[in-house]
C-alpha positions as a Markdown table, in Angstrom:
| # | Residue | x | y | z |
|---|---|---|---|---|
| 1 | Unk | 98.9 | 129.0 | 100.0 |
| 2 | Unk | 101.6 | 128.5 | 97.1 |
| 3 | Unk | 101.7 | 132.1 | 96.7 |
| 4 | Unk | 102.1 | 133.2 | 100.4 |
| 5 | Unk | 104.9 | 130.6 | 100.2 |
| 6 | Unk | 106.3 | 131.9 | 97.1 |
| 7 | Unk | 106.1 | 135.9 | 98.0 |
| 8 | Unk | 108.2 | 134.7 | 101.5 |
| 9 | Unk | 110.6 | 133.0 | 99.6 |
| 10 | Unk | 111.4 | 136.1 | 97.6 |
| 11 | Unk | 111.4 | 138.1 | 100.7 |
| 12 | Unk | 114.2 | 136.1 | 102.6 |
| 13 | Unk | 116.0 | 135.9 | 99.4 |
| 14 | Unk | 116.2 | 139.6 | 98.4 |
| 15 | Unk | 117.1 | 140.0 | 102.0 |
| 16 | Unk | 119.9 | 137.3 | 102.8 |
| 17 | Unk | 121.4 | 139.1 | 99.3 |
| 18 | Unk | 121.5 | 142.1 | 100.4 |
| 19 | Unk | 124.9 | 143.9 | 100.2 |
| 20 | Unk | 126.6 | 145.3 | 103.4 |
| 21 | Unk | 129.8 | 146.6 | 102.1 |
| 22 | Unk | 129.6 | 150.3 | 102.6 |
| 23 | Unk | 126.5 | 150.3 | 105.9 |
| 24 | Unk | 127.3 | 147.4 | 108.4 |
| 25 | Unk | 126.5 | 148.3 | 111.6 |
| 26 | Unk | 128.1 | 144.9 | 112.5 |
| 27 | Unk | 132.0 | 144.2 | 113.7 |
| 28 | Unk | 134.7 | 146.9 | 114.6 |
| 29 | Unk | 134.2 | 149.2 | 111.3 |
| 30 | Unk | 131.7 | 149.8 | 109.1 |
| 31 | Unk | 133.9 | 148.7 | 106.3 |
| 32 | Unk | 133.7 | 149.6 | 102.5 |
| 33 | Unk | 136.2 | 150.1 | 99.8 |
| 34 | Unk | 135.9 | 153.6 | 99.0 |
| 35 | Unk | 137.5 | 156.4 | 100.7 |
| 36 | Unk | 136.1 | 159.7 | 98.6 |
| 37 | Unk | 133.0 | 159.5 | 96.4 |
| 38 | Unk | 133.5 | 162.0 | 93.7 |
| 39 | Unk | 131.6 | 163.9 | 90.7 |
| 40 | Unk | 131.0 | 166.7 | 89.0 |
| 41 | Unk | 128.3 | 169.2 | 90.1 |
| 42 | Unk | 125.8 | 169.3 | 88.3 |
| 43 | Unk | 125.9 | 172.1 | 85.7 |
| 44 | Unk | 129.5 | 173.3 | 86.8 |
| 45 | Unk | 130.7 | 172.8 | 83.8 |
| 46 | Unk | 127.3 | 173.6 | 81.6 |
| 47 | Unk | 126.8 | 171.6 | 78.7 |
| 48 | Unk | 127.8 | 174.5 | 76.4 |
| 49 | Unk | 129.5 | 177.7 | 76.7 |
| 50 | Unk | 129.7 | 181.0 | 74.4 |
| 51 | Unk | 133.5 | 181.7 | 73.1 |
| 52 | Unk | 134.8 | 185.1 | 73.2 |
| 53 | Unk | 134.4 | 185.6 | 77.1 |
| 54 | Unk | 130.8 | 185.6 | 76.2 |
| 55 | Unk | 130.0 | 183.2 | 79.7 |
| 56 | Unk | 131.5 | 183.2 | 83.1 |
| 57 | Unk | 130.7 | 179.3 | 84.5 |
| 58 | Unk | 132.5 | 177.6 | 87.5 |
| 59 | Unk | 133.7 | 174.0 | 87.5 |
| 60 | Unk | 133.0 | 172.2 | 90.9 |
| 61 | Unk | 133.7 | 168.5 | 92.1 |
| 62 | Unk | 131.9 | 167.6 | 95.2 |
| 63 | Unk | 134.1 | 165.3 | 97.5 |
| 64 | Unk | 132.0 | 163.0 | 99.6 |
| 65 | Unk | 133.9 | 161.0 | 102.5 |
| 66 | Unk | 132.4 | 157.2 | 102.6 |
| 67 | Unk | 135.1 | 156.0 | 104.4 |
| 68 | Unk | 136.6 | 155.8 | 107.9 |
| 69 | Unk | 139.4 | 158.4 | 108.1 |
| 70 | Unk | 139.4 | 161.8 | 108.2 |
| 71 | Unk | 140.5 | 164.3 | 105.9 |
| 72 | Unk | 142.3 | 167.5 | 106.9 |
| 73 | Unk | 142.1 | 170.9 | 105.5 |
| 74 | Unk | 144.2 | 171.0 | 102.4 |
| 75 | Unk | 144.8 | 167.2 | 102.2 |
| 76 | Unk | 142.4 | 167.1 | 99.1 |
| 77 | Unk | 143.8 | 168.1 | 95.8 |
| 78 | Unk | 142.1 | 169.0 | 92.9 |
| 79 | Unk | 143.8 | 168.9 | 89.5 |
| 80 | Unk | 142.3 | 170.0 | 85.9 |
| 81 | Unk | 143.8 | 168.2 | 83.2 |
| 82 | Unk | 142.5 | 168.1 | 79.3 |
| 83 | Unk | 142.0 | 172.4 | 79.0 |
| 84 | Unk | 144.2 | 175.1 | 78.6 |
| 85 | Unk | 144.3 | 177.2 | 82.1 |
| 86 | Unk | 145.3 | 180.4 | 80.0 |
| 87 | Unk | 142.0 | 179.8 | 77.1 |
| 88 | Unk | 139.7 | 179.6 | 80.5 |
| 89 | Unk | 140.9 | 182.6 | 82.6 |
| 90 | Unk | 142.1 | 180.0 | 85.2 |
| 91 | Unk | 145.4 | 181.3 | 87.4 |
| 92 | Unk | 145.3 | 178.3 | 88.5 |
| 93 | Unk | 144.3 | 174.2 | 87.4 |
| 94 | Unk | 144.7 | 173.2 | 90.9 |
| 95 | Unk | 142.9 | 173.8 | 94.0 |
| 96 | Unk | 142.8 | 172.4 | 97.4 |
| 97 | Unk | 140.3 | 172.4 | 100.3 |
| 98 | Unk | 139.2 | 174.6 | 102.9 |
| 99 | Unk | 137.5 | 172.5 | 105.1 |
| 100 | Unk | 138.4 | 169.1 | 106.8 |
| 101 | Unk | 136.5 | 166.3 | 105.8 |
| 102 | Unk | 135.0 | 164.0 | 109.1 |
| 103 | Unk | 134.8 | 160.5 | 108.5 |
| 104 | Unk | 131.6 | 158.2 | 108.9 |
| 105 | Unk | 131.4 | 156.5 | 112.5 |
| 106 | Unk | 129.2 | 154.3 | 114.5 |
| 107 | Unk | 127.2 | 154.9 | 116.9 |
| 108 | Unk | 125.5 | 152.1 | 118.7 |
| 109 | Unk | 123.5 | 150.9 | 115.5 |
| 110 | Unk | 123.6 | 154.0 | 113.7 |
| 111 | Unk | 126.0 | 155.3 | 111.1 |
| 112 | Unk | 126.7 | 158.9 | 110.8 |
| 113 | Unk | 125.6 | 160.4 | 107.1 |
| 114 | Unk | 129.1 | 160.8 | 104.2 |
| 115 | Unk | 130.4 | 164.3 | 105.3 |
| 116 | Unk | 131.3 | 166.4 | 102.3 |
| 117 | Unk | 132.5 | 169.6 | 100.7 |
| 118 | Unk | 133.4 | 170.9 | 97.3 |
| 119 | Unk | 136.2 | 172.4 | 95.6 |
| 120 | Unk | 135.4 | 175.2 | 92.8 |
| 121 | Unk | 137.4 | 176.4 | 90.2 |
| 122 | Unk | 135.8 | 180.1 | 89.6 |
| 123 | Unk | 134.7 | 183.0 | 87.0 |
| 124 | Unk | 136.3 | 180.4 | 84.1 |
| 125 | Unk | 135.5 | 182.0 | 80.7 |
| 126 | Unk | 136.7 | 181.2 | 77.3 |
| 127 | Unk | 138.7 | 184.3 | 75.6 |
| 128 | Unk | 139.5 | 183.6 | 72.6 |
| 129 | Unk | 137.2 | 183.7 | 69.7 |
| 130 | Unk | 136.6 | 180.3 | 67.8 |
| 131 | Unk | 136.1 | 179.6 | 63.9 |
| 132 | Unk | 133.6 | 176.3 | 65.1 |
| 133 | Unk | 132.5 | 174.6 | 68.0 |
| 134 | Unk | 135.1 | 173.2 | 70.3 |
| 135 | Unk | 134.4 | 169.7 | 72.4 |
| 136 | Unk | 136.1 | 169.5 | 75.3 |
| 137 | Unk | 137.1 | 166.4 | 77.2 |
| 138 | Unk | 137.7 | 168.0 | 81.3 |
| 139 | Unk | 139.1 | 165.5 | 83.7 |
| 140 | Unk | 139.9 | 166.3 | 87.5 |
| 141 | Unk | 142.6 | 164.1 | 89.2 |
| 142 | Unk | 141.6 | 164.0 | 93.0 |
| 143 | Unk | 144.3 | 163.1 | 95.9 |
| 144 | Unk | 143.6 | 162.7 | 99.3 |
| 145 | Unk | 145.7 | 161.4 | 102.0 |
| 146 | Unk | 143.8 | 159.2 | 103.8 |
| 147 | Unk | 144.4 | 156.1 | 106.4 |
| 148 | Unk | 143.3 | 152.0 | 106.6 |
| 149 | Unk | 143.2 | 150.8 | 110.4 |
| 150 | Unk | 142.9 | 147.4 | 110.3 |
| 151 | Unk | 142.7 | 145.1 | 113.3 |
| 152 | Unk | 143.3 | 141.1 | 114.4 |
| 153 | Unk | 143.2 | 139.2 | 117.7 |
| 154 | Unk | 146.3 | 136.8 | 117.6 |
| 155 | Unk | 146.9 | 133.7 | 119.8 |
| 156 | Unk | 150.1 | 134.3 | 122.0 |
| 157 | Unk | 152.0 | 132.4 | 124.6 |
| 158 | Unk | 155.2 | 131.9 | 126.3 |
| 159 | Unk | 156.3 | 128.4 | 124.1 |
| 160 | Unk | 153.6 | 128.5 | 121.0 |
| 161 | Unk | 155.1 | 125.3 | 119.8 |
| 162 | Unk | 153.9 | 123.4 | 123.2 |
| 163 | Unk | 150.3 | 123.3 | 122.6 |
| 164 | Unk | 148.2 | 121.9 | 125.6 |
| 165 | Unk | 144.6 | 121.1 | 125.9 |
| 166 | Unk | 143.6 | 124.1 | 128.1 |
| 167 | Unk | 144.7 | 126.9 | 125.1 |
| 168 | Unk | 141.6 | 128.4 | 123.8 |
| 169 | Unk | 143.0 | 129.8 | 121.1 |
| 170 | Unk | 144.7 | 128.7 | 117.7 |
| 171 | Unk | 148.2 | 129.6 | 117.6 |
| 172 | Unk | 148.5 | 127.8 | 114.4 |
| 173 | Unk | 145.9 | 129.6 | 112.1 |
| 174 | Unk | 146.5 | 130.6 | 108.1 |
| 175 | Unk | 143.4 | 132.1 | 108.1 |
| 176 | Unk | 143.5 | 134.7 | 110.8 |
| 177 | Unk | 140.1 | 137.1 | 111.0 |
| 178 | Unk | 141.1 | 140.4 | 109.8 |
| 179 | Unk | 138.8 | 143.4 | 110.1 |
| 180 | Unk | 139.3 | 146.7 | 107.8 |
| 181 | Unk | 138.1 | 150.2 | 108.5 |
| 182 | Unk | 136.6 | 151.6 | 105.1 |
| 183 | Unk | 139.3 | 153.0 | 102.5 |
| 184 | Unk | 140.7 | 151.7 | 99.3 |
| 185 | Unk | 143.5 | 149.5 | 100.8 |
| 186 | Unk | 143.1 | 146.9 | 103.0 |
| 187 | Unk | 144.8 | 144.0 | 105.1 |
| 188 | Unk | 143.2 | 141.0 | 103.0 |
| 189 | Unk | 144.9 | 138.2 | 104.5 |
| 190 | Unk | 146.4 | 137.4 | 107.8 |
| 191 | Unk | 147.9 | 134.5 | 109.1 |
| 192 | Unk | 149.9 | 133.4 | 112.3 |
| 193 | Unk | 152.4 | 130.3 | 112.5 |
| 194 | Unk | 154.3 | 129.1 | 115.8 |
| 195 | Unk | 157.6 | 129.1 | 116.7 |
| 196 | Unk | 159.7 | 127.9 | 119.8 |
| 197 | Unk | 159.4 | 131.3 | 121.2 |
| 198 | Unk | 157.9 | 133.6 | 118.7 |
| 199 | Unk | 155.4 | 134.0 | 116.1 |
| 200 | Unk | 155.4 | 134.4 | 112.7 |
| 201 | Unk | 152.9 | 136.8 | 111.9 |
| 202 | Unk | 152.3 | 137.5 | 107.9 |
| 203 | Unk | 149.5 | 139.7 | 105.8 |
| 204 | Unk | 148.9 | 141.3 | 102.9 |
| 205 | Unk | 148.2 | 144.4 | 101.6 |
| 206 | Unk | 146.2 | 145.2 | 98.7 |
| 207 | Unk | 144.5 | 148.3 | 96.6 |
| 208 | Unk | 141.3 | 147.5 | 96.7 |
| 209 | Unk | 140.1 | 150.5 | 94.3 |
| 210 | Unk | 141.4 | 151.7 | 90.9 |
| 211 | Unk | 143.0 | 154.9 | 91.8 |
| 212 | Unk | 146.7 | 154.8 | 92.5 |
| 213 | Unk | 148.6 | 155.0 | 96.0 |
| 214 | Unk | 151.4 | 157.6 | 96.5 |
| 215 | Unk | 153.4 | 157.9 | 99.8 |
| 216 | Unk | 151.8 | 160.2 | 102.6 |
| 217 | Unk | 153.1 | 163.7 | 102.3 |
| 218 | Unk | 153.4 | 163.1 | 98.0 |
| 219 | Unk | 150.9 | 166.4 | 97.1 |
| 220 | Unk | 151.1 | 169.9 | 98.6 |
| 221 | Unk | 149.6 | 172.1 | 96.0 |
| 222 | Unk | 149.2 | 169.8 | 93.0 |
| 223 | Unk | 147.6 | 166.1 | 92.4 |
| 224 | Unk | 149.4 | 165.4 | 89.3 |
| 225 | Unk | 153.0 | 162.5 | 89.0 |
| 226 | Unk | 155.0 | 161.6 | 92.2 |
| 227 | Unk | 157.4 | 159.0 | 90.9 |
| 228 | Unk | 159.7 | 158.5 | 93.8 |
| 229 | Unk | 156.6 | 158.5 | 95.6 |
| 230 | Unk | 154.2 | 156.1 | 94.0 |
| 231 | Unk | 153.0 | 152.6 | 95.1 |
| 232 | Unk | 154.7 | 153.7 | 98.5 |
| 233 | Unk | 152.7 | 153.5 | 101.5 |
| 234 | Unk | 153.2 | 153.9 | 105.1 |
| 235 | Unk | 152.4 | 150.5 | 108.1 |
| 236 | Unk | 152.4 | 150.5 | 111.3 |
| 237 | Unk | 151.9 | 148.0 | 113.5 |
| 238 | Unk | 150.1 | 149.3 | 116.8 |
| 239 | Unk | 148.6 | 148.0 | 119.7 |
| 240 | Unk | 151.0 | 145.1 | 120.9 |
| 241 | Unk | 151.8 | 146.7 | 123.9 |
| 242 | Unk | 155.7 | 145.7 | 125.0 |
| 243 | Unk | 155.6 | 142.6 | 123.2 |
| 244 | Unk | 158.9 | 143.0 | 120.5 |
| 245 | Unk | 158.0 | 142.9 | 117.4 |
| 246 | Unk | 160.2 | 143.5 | 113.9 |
| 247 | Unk | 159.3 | 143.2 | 110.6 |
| 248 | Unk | 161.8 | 142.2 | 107.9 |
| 249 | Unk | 160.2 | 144.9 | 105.3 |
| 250 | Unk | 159.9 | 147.3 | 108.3 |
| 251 | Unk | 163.7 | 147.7 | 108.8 |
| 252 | Unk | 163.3 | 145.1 | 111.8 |
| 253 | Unk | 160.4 | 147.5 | 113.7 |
| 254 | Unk | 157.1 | 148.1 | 113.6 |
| 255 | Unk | 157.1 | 150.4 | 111.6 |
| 256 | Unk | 158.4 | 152.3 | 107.9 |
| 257 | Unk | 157.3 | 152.6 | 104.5 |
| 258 | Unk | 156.6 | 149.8 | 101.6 |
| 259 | Unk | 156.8 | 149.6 | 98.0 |
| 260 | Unk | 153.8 | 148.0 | 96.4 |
| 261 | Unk | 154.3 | 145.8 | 93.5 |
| 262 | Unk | 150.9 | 145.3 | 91.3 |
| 263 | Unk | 148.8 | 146.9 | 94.3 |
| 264 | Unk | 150.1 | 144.7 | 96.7 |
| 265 | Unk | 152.5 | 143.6 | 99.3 |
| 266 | Unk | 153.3 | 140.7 | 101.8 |
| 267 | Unk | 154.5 | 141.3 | 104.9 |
| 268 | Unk | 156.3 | 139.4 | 107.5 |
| 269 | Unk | 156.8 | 139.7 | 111.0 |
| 270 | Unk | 158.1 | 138.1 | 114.2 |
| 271 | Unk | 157.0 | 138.7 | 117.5 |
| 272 | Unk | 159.1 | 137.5 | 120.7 |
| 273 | Unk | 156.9 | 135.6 | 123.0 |
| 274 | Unk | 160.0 | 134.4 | 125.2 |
| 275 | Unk | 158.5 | 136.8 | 128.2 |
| 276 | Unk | 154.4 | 135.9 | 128.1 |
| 277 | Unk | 152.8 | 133.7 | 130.2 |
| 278 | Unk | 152.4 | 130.1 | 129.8 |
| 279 | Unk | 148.8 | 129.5 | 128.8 |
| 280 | Unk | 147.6 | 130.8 | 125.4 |
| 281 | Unk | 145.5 | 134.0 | 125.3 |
| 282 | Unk | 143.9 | 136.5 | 122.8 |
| 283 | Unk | 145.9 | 139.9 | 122.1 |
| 284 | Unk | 144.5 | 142.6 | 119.4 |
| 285 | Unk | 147.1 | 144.2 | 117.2 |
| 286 | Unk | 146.2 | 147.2 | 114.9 |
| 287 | Unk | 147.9 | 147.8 | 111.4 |
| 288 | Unk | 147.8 | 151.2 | 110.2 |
| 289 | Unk | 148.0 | 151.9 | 106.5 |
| 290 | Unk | 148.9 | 155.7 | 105.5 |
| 291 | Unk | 149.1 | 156.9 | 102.2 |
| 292 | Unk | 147.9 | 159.3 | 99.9 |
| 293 | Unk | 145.1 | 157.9 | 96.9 |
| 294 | Unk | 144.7 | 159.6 | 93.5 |
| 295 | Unk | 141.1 | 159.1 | 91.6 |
| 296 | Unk | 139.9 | 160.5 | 88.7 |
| 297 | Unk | 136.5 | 161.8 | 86.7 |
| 298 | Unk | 136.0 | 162.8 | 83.5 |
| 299 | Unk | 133.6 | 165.0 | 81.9 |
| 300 | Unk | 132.4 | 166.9 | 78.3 |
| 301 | Unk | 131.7 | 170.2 | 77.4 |
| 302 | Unk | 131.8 | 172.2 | 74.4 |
| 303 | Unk | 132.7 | 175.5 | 73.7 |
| 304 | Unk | 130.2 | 177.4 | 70.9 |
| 305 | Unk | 131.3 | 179.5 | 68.0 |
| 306 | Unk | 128.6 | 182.7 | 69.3 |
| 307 | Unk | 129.1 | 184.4 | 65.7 |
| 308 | Unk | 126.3 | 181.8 | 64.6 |
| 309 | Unk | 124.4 | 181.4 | 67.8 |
């Protein structure tokens, strides 16, 4: 009987620990803090190769889309960095894709499978011919332009400040519940305060992976340095209906581009209640984050002095 006991403990242990992050089937997304999963394929580069022009090998990354945003043809970027284009017959070290990517979705308790596609660099050979061995340290720098929708239900009335007994809602709440759509930067925080005839509406944006975020529209043909365009991302406030809104940050409207200092940024909002109805009641707003994300992935290779193989 201890035993039983003890095997059933385990059970509902291993189970309540169980993580959810990137499969929930519960709320409005599936969530997740990964846009593109990325690698190497396997054996693109080999392991080895002969010098001279003695072997023709591709290099290939597989993209695979984990998140909840679409990716359109060409919006992917893949850039070589750490070889010499020239040495490996390459015309170019950048290439884009052909394809768009779908994101995952929901449908009643069933998530659709990662879609995914790859981007090959082709007929690469070494030409030169080498006096030893040469290790080779490849890295490809991957951008993608990608989008966070993330989405509240605020507490809204005509006078917030006058708080009765029959609102159902709080219109005083730090802490609002903030759901984000899966990508690597999300709404983290959300909070609401009440005025005498508006709301104070305040969140924060954070990077939630360890790539970097550039401004949408940053890459066309290369993912390499944006300056002027990095730690800038797009929000936009949706889904308020003809309730004003402004933002301080947003140039006093729903809607513009933000610098983000350490991976994050607070924003600040007020929305006009003054034409709403007396009693409290629940509205959803959507906040959508655009942006374009730069990861990276590194492999080794070495290219073989043939005169001894």
């Amino acid at each position: 009987m201890k035993k039983y006991f003890l095997i059933l403990f385990v059970v509902l242990f291993l189970a309540g620990c169980s993580s959810t992050n990137e499969t929930s089937t519960a709320g409005r997304f599936i969530g997740g803090t990964t846009g593109l999963e990325i690698e190497f394929i396997e054996g693109e580069p080999p392991l080895t190769v002969g010098d001279k022009g003695e072997d023709e090998f591709d290099i290939g990354v597989l993209a695979k889309n984990i998140g909840e945003s679409d990716i359109e043809s060409g919006k992917l970027i893949v850039t070589l960095q750490g070889i010499e284009g020239n040495a490996f017959s390459l015309a170019s070290l950048s290439q884009k894709s052909t394809s768009k990517l779908e994101k995952r979705t929901k449908i009643n308790d069933k998530i659709t499978e990662p879609d995914q596609t790859d981007v090959r660099f082709k007929n690469a050979k070494y030409k030169y011919d080498l006096d030893s061995d040469f290790p080779q340290v490849l890295r490809a720098d991957v951008c993608y332009e990608y989008q966070t929708k993330a989405v509240a239900d605020l507490c809204l009335k005509k006078k917030p400040n006058d708080q009765i007994d029959e609102d159902q809602c709080e219109l005083n709440n730090a802490d609002v519940t903030v759901e984000n759509s899966g990508a690597p930067v999300h709404i983290i925080s959300m909070g609401q305060v009440p005025r005498s005839s508006s709301i104070k509406l305040t969140f924060d944006i954070m990077v939630q992976g360890t790539g970097l975020v550039y401004a949408p529209g940053a890459f066309s043909s290369e993912c390499g340095m944006n300056e002027d365009a990095e730690n800038q991302i797009k929000v936009s406030l949706k889904g308020v209906g003809d309730i004003p809104i402004s933002c301080s940050r947003l140039n006093e409207g729903n809607e513009g581009t933000v610098e983000l200092i350490s991976g994050t940024r607070t924003i600040s909002c007020d929305i006009n209640t003054a034409g709403l109805q007396e009693s409290a009641f629940k509205k959803p707003i959507s906040i959508e984050l655009t942006y374009f994300y730069k990861d990276s992935i590194e492999t080794q290779f070495t290219v073989e002095n043939t005169d001894f193989i």
